[in-house]
TORVEXVEX-467563 format. One record per atom (N, C-alpha, C, O, CB): y, z, x; atom name; residue in one letter. Coordinates in Angstrom, 2 decimals. Glycine has a CB too. Layout:
BEGIN
REC        py        pz        px    a   r
REC         Y         Z         X   CA   A
...
END
This chain:
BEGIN
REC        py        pz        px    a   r
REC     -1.18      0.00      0.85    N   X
REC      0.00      0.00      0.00   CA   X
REC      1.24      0.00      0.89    C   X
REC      1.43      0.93      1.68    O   X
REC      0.00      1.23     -0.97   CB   X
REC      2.07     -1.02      0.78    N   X
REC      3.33     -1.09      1.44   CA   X
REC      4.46     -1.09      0.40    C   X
REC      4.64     -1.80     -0.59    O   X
REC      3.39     -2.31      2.33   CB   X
REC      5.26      0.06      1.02    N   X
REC      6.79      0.42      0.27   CA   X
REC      7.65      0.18      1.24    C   X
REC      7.53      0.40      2.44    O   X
REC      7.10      1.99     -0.27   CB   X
REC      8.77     -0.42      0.48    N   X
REC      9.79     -0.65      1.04   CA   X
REC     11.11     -0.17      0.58    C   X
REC     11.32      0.02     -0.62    O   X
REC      9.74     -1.75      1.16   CB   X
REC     12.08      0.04      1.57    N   X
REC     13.27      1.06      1.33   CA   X
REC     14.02      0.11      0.41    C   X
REC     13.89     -1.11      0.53    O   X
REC     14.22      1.62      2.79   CB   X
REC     14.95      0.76     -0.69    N   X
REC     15.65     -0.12     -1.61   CA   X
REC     16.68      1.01     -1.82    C   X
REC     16.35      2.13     -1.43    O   X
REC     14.77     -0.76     -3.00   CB   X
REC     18.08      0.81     -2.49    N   X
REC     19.12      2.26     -2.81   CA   X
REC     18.82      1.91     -4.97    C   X
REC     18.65      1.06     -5.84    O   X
REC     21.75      1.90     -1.86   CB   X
REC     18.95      3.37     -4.65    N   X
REC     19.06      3.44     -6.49   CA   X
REC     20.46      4.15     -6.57    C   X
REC     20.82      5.18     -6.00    O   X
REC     17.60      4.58     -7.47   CB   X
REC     21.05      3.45     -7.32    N   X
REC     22.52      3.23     -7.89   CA   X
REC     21.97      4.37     -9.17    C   X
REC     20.92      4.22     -9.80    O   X
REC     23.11      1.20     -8.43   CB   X
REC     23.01      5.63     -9.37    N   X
REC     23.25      5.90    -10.65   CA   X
REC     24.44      6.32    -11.39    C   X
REC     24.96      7.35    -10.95    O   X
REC     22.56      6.61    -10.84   CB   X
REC     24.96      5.82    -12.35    N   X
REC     25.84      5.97    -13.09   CA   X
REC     25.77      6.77    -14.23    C   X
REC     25.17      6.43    -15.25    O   X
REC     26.13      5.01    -13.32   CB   X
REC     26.51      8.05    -14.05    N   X
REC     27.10      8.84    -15.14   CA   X
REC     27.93      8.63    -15.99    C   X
REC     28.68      9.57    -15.73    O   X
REC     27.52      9.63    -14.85   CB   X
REC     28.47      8.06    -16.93    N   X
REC     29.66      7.31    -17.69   CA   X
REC     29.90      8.04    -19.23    C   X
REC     29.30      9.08    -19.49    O   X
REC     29.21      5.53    -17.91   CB   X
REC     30.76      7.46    -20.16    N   X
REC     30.79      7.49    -21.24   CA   X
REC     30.36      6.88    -21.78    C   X
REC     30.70      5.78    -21.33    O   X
REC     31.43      7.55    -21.56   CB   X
REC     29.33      6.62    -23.11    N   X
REC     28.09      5.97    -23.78   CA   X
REC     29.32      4.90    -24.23    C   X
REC     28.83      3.77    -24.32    O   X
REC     26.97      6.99    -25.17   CB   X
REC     30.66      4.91    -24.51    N   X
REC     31.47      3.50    -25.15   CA   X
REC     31.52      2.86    -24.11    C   X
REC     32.00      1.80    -24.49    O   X
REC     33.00      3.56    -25.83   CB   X
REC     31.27      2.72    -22.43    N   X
REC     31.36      1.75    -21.61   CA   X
REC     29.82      0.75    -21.38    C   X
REC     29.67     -0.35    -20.84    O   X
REC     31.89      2.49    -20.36   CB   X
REC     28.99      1.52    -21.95    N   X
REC     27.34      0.82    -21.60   CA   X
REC     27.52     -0.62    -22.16    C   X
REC     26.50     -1.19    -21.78    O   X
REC     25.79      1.71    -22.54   CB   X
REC     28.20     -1.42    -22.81    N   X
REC     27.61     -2.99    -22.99   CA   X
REC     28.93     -3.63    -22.05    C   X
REC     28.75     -4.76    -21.58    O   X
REC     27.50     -3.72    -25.03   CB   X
REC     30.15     -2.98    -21.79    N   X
REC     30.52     -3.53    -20.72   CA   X
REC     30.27     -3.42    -19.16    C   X
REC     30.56     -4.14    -18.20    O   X
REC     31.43     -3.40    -20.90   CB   X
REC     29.47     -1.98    -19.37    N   X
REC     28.79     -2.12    -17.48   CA   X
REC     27.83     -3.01    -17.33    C   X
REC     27.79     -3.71    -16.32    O   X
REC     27.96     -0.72    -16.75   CB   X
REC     26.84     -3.11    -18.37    N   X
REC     25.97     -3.64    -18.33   CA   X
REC     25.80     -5.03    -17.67    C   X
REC     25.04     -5.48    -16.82    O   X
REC     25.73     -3.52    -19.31   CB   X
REC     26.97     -5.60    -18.51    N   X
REC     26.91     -7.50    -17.86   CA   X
REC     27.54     -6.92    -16.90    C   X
REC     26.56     -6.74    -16.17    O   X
REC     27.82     -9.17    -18.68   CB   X
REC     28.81     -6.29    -16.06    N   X
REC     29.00     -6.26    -14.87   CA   X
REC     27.81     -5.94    -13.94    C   X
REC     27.57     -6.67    -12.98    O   X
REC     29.95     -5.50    -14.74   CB   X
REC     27.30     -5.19    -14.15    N   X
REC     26.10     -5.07    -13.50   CA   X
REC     25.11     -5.96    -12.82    C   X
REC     24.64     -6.04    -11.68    O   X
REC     25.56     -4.62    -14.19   CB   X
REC     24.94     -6.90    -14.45    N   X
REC     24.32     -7.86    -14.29   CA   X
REC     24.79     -9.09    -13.45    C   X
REC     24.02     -9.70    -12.71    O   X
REC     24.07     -8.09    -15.35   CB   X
REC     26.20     -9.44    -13.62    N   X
REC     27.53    -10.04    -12.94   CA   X
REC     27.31     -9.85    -11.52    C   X
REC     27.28    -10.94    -10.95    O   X
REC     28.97     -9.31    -13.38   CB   X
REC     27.10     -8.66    -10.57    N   X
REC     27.15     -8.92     -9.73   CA   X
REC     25.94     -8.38     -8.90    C   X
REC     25.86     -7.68     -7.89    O   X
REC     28.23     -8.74     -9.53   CB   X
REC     25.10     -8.94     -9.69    N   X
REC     23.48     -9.03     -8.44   CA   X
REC     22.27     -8.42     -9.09    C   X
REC     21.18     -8.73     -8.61    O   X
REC     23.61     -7.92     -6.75   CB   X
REC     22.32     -7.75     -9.92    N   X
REC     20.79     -6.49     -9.84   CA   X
REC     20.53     -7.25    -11.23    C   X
REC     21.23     -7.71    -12.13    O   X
REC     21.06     -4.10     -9.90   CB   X
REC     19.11     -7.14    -10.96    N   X
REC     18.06     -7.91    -11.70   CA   X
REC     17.75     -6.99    -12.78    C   X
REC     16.75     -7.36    -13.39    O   X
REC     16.74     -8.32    -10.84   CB   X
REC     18.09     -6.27    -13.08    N   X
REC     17.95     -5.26    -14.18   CA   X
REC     18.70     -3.69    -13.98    C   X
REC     19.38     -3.43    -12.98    O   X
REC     16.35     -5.07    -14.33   CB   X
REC     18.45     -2.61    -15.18    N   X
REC     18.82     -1.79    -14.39   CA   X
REC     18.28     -0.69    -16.26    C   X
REC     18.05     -1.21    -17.35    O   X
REC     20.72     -2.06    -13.41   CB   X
REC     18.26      0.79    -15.93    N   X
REC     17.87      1.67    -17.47   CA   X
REC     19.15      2.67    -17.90    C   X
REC     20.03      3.11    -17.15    O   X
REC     16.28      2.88    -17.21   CB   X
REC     18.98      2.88    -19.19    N   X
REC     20.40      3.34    -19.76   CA   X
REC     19.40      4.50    -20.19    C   X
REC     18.41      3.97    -20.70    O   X
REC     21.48      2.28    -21.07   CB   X
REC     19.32      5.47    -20.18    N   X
REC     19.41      6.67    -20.77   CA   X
REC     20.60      7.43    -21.13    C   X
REC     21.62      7.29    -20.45    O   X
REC     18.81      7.32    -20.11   CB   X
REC     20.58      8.53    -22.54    N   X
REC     21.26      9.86    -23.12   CA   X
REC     20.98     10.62    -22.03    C   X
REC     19.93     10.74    -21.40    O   X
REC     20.69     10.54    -24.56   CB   X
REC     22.68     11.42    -21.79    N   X
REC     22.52     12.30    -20.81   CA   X
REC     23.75     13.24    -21.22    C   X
REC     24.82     12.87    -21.70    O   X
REC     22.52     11.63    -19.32   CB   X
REC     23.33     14.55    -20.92    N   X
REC     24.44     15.17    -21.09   CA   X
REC     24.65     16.34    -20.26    C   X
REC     23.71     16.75    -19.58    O   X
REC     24.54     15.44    -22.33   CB   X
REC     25.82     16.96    -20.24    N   X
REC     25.79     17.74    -19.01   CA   X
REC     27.48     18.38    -19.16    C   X
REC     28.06     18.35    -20.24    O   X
REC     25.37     16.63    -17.45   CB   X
REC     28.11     18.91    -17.94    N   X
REC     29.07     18.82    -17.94   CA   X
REC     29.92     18.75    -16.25    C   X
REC     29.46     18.84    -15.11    O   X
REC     29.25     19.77    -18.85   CB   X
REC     30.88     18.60    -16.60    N   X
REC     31.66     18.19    -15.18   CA   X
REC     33.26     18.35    -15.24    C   X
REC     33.74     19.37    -15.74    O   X
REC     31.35     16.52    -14.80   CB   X
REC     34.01     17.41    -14.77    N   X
REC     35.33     18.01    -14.63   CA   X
REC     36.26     17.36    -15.79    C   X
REC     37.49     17.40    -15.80    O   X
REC     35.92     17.74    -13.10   CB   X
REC     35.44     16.77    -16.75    N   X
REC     36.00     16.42    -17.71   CA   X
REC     35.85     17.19    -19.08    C   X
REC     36.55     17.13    -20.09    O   X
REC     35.68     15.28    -17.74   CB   X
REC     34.99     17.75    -18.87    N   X
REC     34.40     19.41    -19.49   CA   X
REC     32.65     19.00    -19.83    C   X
REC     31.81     18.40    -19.16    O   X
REC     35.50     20.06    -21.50   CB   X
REC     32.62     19.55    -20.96    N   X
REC     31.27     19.54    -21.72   CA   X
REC     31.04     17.94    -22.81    C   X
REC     31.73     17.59    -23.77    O   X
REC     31.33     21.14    -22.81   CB   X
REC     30.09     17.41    -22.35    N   X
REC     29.36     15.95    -22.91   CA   X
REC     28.41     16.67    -23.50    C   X
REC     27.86     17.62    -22.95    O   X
REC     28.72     14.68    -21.81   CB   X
REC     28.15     16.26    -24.62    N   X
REC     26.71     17.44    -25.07   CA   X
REC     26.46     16.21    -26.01    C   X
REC     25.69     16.61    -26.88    O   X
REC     27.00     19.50    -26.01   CB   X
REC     26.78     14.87    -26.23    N   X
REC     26.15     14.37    -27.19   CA   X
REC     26.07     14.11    -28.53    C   X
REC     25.62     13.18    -29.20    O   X
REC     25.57     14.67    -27.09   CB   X
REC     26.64     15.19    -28.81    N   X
REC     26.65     15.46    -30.67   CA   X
REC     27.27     14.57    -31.30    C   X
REC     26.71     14.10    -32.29    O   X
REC     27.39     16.76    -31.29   CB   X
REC     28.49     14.11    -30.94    N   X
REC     29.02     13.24    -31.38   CA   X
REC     29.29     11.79    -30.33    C   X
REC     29.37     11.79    -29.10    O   X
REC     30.08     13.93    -31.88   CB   X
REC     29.37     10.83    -31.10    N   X
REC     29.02      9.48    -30.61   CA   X
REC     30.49      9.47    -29.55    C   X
REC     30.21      9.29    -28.36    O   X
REC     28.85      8.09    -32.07   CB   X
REC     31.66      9.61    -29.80    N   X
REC     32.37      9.55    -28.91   CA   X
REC     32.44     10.56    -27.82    C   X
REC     33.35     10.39    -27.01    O   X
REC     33.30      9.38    -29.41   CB   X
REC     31.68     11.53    -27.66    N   X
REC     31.72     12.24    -26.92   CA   X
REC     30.49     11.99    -25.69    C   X
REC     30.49     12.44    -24.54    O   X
REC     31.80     13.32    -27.67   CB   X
REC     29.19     10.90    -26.54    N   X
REC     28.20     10.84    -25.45   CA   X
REC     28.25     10.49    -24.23    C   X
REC     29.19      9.73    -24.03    O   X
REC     27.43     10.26    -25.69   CB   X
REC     27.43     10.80    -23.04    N   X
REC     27.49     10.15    -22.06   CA   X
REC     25.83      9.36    -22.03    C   X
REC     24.89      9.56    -22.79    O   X
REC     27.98     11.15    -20.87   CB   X
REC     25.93      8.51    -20.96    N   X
REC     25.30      7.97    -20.07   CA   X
REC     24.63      7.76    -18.94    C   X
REC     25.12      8.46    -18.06    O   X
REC     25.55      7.73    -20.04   CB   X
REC     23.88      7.23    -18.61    N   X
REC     23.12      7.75    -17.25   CA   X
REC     22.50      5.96    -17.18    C   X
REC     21.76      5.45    -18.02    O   X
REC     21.58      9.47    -17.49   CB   X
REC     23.00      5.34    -16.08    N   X
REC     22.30      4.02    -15.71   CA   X
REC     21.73      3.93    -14.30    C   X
REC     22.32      4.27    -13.28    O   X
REC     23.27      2.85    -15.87   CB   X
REC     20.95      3.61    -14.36    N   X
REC     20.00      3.10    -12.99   CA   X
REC     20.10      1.95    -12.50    C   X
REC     20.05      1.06    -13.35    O   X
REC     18.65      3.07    -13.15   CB   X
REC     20.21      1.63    -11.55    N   X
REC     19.60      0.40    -10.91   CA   X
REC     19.24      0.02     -9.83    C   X
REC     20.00     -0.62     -9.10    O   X
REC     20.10     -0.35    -11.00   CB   X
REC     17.81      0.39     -9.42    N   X
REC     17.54      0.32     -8.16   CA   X
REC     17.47     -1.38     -7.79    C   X
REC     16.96     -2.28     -8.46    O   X
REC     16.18      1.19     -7.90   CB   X
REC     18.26     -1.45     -6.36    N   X
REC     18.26     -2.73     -5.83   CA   X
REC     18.52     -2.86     -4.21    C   X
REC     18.38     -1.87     -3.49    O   X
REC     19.29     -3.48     -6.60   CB   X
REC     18.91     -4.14     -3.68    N   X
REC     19.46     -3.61     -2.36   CA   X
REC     20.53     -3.46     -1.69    C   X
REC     21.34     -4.39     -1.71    O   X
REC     19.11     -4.00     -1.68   CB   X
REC     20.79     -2.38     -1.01    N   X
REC     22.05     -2.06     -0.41   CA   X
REC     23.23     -2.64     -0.54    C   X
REC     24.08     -2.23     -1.33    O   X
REC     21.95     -2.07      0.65   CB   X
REC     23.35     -3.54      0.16    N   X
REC     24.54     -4.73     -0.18   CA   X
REC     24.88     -4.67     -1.91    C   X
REC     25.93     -4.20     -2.35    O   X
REC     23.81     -6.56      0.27   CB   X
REC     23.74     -5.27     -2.79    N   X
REC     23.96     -5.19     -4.47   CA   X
REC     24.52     -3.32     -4.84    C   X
REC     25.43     -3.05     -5.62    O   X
REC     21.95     -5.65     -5.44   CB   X
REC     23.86     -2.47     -4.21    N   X
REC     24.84     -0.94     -4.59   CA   X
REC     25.83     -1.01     -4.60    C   X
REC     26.59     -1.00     -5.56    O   X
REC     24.88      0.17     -3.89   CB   X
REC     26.13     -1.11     -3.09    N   X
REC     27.38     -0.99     -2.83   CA   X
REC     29.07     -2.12     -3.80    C   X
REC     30.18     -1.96     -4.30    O   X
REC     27.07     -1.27     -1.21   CB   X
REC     28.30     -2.89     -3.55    N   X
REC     29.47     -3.78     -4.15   CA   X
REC     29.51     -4.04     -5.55    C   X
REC     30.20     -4.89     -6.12    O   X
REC     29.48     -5.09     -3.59   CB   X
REC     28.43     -2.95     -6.21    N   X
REC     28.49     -2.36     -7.99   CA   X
REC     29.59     -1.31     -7.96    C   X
REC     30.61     -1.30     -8.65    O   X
REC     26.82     -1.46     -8.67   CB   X
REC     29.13     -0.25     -6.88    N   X
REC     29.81      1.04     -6.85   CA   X
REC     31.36      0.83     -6.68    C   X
REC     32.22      1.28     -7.44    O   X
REC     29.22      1.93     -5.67   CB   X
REC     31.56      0.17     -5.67    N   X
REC     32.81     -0.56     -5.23   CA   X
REC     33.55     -0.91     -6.57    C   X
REC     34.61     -0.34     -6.83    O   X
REC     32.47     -1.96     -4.31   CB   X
REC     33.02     -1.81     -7.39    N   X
REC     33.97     -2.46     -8.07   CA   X
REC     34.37     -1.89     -9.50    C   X
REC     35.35     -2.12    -10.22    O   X
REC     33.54     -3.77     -8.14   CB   X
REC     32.71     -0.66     -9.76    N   X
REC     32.76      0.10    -10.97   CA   X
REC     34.09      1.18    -10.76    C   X
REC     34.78      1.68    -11.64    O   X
REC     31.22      0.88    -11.22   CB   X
REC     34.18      1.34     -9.37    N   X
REC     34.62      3.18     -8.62   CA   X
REC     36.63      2.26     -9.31    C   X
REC     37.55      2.60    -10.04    O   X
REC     34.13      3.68     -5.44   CB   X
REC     36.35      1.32     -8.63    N   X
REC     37.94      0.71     -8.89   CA   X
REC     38.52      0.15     -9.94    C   X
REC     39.72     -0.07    -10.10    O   X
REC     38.25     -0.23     -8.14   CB   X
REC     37.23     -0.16    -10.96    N   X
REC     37.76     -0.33    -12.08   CA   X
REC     37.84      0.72    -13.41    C   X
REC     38.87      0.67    -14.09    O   X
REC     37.21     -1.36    -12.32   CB   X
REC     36.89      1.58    -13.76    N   X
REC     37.18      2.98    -14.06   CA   X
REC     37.25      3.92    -14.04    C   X
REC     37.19      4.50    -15.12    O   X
REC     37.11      3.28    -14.35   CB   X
REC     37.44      4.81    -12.69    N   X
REC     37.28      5.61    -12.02   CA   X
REC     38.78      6.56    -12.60    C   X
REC     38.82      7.77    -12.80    O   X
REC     37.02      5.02    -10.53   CB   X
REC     39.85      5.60    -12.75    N   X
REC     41.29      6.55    -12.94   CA   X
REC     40.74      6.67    -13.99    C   X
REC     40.43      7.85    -14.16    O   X
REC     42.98      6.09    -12.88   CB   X
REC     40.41      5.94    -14.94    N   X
REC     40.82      6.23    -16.65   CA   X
REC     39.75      6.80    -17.44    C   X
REC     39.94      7.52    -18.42    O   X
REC     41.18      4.82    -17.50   CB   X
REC     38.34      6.40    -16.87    N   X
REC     36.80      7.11    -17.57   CA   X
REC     36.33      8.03    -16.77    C   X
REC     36.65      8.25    -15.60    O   X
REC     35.47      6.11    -17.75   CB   X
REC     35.01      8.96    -17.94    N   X
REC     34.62      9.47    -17.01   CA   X
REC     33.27      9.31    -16.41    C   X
REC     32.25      9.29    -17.10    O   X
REC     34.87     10.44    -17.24   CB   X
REC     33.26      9.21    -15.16    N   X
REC     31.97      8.60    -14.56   CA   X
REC     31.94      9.46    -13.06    C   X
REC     32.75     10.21    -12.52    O   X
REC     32.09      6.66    -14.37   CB   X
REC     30.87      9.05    -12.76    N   X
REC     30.00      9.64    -11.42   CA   X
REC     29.31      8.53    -11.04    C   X
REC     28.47      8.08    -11.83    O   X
REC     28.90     10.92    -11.66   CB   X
REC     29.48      7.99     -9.97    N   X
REC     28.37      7.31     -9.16   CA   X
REC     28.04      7.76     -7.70    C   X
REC     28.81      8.17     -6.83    O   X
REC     28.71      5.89     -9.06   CB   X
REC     26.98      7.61     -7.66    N   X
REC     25.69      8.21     -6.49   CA   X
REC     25.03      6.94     -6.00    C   X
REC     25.15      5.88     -6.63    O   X
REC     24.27      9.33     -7.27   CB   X
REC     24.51      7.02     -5.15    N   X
REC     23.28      6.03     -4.03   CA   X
REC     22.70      6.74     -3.62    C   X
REC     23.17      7.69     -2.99    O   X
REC     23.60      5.17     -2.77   CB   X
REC     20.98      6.50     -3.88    N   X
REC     20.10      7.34     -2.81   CA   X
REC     19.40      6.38     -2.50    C   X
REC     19.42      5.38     -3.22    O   X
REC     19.23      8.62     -3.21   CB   X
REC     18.54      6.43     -1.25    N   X
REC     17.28      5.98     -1.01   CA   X
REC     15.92      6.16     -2.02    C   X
REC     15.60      7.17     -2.65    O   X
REC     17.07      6.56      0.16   CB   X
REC     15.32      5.05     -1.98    N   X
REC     13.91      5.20     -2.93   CA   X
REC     13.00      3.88     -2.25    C   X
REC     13.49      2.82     -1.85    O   X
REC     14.27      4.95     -5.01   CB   X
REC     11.75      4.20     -2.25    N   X
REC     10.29      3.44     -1.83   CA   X
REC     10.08      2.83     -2.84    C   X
REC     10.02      3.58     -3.82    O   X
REC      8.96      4.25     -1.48   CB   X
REC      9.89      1.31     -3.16    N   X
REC      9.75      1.05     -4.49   CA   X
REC      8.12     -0.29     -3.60    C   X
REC      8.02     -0.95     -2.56    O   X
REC     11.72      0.29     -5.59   CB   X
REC      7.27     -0.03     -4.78    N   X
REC      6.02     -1.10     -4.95   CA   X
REC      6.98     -2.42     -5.34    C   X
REC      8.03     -2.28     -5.96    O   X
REC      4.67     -0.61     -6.41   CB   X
REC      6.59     -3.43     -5.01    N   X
REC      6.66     -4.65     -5.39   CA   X
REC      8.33     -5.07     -5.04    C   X
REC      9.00     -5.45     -6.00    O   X
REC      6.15     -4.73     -6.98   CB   X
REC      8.82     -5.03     -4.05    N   X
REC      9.98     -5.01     -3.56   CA   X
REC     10.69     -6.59     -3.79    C   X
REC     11.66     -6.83     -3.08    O   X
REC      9.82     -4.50     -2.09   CB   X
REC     10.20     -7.74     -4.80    N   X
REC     10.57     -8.90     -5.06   CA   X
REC     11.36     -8.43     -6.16    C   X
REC     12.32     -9.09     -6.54    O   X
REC      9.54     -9.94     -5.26   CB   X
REC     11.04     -7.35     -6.69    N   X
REC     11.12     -7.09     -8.19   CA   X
REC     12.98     -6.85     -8.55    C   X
REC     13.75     -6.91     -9.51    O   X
REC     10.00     -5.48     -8.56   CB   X
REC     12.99     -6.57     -7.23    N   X
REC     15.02     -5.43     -6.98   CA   X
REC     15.42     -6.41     -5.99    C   X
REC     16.52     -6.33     -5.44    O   X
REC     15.17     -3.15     -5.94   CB   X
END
């Protein structure tokens, strides 16, 4: 079994930005990516879900380096002042490395 290193991109957001990250996402490189309900809180206070404008988000997309970075890049600069979001990069071993 051979794994190979790939970065997983994740995005914390507000659930009203998911069909416009989405095609950006898609826009600039990654072959897919998963939307889960997430809730939590942070410096924008408490996301708990209950109500639809209040939900957040949680997107994935593991791919490669170069495709992270220049998601993170362009998500960090385009709503970073005005929404609320979190983005992260980690390392991950992924099977079938054609796939990202």
């Amino acid at each position: 079994m051979t794994l190979e290193l790939r970065k997983l991109l994740t995005i914390v957001t507000e659930a009203a930005l998911e069909h416009e990250l989405v095609r950006e996402i898609e826009r600039l490189g990654a072959h897919g990516y998963t939307v889960t309900d997430a809730r939590g809180k942070g410096g924008r206070g408490i996301r708990n879900a209950g109500w639809n404008l209040s939900a957040n988000i949680r997107i994935e997309v593991v791919c490669t380096a170069h495709t992270a970075h220049t998601i993170a890049t362009a998500l960090r600069e385009r709503y970073y002042d005005n929404y609320a979001m979190i983005l992260f990069i980690s390392d991950v071993e992924v099977l079938r490395p054609e796939k990202f």
